[in-house]
Each structure stands twice: as C-alpha cells, then as structure tokens.
Backbone bond lengths (Angstrom), bond angles and torsions (degrees), N, CA, C in turn:
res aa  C-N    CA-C-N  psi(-1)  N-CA   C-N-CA  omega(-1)  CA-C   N-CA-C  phi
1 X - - - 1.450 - - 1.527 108.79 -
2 X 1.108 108.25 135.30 1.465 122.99 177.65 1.313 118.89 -67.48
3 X 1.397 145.15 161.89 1.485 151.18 -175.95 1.320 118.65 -162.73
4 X 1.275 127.73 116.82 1.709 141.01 170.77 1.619 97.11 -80.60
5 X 1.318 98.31 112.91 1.772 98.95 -176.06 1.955 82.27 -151.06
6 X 1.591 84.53 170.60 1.254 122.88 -171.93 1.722 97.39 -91.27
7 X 1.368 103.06 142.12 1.640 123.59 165.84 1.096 132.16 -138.59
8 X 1.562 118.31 105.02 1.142 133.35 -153.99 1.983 102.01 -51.46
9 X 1.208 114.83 157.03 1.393 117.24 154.67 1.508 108.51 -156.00
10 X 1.117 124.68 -168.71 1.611 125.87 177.04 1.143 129.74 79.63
11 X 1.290 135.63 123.56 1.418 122.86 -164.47 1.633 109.85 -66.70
12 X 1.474 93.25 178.73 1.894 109.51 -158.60 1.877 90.60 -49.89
13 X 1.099 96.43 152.76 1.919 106.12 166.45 1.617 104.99 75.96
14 X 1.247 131.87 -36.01 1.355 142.22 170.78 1.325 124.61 -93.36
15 X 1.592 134.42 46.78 1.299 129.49 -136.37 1.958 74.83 -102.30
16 X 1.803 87.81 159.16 1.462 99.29 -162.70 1.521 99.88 -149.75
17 X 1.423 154.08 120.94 1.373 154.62 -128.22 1.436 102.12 -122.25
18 X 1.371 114.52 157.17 2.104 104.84 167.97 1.826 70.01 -145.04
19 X 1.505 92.47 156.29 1.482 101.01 -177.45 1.339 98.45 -126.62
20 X 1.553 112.81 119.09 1.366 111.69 -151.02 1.667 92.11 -134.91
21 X 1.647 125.99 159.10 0.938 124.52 143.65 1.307 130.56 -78.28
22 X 1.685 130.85 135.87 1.110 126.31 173.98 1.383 108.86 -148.55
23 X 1.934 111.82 -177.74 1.403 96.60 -176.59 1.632 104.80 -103.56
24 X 1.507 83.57 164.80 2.035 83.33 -156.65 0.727 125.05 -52.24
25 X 1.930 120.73 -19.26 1.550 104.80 171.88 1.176 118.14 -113.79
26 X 1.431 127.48 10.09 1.559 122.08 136.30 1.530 112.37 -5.46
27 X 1.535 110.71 136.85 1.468 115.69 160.83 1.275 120.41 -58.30
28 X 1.488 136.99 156.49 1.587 129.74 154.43 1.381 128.93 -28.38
29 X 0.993 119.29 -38.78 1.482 145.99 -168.56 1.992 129.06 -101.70
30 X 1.914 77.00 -12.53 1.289 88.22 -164.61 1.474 133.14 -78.25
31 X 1.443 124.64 -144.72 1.807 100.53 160.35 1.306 108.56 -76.01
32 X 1.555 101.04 170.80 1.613 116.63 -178.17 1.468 104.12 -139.55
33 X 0.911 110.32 -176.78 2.236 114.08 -166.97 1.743 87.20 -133.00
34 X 1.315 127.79 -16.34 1.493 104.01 -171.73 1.480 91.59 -173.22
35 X 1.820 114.44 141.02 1.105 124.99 -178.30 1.371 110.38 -109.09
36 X 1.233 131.03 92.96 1.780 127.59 -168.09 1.707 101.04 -79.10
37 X 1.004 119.97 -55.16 1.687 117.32 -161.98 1.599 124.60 -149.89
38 X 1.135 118.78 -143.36 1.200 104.29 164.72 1.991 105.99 -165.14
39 X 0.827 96.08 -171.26 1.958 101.70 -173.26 1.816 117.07 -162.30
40 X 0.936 113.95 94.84 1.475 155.85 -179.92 1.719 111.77 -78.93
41 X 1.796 115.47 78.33 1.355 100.53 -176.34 1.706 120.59 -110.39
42 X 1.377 86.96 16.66 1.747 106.43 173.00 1.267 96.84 -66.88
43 X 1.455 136.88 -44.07 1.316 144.52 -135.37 1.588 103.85 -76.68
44 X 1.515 123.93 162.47 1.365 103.78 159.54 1.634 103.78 -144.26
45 X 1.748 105.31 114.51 1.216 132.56 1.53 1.466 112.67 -71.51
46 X 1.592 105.34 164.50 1.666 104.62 165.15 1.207 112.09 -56.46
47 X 1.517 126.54 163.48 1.080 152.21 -161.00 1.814 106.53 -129.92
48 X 1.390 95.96 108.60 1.565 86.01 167.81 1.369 96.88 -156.61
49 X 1.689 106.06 131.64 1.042 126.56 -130.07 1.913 100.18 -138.54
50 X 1.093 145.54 61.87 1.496 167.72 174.66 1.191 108.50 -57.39
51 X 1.872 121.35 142.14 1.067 112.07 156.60 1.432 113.76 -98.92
52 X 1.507 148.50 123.77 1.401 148.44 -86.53 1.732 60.72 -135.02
53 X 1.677 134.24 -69.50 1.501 123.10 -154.68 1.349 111.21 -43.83
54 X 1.087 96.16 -65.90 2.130 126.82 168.58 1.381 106.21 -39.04
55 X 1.041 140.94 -6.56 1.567 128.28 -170.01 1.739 95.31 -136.66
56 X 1.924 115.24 -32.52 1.981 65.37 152.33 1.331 108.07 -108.38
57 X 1.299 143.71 5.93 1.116 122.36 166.33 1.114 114.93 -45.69
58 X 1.655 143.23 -53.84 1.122 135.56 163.41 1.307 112.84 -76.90
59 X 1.147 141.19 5.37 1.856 107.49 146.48 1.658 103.49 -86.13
60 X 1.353 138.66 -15.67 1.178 132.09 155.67 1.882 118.58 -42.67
61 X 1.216 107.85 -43.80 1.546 125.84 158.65 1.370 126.74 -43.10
62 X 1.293 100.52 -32.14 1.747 113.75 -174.64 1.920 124.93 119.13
63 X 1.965 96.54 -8.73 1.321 93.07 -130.04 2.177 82.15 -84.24
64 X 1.378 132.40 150.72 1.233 134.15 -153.54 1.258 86.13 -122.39
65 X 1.427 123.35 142.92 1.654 160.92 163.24 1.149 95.35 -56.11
66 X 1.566 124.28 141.09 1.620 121.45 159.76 1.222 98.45 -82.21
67 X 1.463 126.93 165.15 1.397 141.65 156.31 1.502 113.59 -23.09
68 X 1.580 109.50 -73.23 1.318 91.47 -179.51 1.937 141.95 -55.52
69 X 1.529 85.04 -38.58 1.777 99.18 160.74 1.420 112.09 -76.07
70 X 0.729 147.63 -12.17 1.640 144.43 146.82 1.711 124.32 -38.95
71 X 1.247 105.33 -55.11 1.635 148.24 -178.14 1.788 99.30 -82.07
72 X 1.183 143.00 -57.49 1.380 150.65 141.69 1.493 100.74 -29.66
73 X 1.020 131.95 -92.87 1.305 136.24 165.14 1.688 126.86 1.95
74 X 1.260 105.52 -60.27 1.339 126.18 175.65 1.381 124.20 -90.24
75 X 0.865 104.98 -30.60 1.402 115.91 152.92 1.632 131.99 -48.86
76 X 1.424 110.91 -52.51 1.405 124.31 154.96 1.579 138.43 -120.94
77 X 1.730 98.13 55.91 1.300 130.58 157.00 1.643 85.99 78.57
C-alpha cells in the first residue's frame, strides 16, 4: 500500500520536509516512487508548496495521506 508522507531533510535544528510517495513501510528517509512537494516550517508562515495534478493523480491511484499530511493539507487549502 502506498503512503503520501513527509521526509525529513536538513541538517539538525533546520529540519526541512519533501512530500513524497512511498510504500508504507518504507523508512522515513527511505526510497520513495514520487516527489509531489515540499513543507518548509522554519518559514513564517510555513511554506508548503504541492503539485495539486500529482497529488490527486495519485490519490486517484489509491495512494492515502498519513494523518499528519492530511491535517497539513487542509490546513493550507
């Protein structure tokens, strides 16, 4: 099963997100099949920044948002 989750990047204290598809039990860090956007919470406001085709084409796919990117998501339209 597929998963739209968050992937950490950025060194310690500066953490910086890519919102990637992967399979669910992939590590955090691990491989991914598709890079949709990204999420920036140093910023003020945060910045999160999606490609809108790419994200439902793959939930058209099946592939499901974790909780927290769900909630991220809705948050900024």
């Amino acid at each position: 099963m597929l998963k739209i989750k968050l992937q950490r990047i950025g060194k310690s204290g500066e953490s910086h997100y890519r919102i990637v598809v992967a399979e669910r039990r992939s590590k955090r860090d691990g491989k991914f099949v598709a890079q949709l956007g990204f999420y920036s919470p140093q910023t003020q406001p945060a910045t999160v920044k999606v490609d809108q085709k790419l994200l439902t084409e793959w939930l058209k796919k099946g592939a499901q948002p974790t909780p927290t990117l769900k909630l991220l998501l809705k948050q900024n339209g």
